[in-house]
C-alpha positions as CSV (number, residue, x, y, z in Angstrom):
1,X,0.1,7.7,9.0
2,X,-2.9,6.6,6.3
3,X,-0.9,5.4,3.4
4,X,2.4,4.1,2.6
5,X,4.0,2.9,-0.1
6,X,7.2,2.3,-2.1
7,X,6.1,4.4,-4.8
8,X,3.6,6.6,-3.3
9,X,1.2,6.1,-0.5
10,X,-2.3,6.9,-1.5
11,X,-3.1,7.5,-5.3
12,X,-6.1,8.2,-6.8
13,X,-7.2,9.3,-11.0
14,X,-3.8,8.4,-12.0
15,X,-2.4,5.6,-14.1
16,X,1.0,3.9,-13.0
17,X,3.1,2.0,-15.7
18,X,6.7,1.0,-16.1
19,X,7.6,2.0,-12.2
20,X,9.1,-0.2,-9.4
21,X,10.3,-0.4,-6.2
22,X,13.0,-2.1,-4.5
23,X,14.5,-1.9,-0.9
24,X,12.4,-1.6,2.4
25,X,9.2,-0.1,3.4
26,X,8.4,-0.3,7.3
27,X,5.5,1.9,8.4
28,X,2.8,2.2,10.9
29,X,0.2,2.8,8.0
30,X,-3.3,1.9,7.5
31,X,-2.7,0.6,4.0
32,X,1.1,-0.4,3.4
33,X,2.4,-1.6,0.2
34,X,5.3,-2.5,-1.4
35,X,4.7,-0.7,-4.2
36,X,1.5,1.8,-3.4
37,X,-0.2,1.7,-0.1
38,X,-4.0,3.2,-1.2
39,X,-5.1,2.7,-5.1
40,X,-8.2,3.8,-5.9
41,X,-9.3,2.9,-9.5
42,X,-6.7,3.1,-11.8
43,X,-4.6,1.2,-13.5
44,X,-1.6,-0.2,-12.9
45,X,0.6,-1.8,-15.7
46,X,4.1,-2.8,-16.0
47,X,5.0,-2.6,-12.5
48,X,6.6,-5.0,-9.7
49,X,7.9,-4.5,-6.5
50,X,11.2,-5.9,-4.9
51,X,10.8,-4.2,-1.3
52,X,10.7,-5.9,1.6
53,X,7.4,-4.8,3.5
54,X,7.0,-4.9,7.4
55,X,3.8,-3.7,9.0
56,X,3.0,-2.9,13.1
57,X,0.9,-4.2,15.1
58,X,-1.6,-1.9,14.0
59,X,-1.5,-2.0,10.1
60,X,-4.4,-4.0,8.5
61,X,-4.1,-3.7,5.3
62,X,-0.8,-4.9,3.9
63,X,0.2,-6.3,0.7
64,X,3.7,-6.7,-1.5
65,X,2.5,-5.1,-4.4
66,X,-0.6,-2.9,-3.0
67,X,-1.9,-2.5,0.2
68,X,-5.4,-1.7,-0.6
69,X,-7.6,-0.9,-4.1
């Protein structure tokens, strides 16, 4: 798996606002977030995230609220 997320895992040309995420997100993921794993220029607004993140061994890009941008 690439992307993983609360939300969504990879997202790209899209604005998120007013969204959040609670509860657990355990992956083997390049980019693993607790709310989006991969965002790619956009903005983000109004959000949180409440989720418990665990990565492998192998993830290296982790983060609570996004795991890469």
């Amino acid at each position: 798996m690439s992307n993983a997320g609360g939300l969504v895992g990879y997202a790209s040309g899209v604005n998120i606002r007013d969204s959040y995420s609670k509860g657990y997100v355990t992956a083997n993921a390049h980019s693993l977030g607790g709310l989006v794993g991969t965002f790619n220029l956009e903005t983000l607004n109004n959000s949180y995230s409440m989720a418990e993140v665990n990565a492998t061994d192998t993830c290296w890009r982790v983060g609570g609220l996004v795991g890469f941008s």
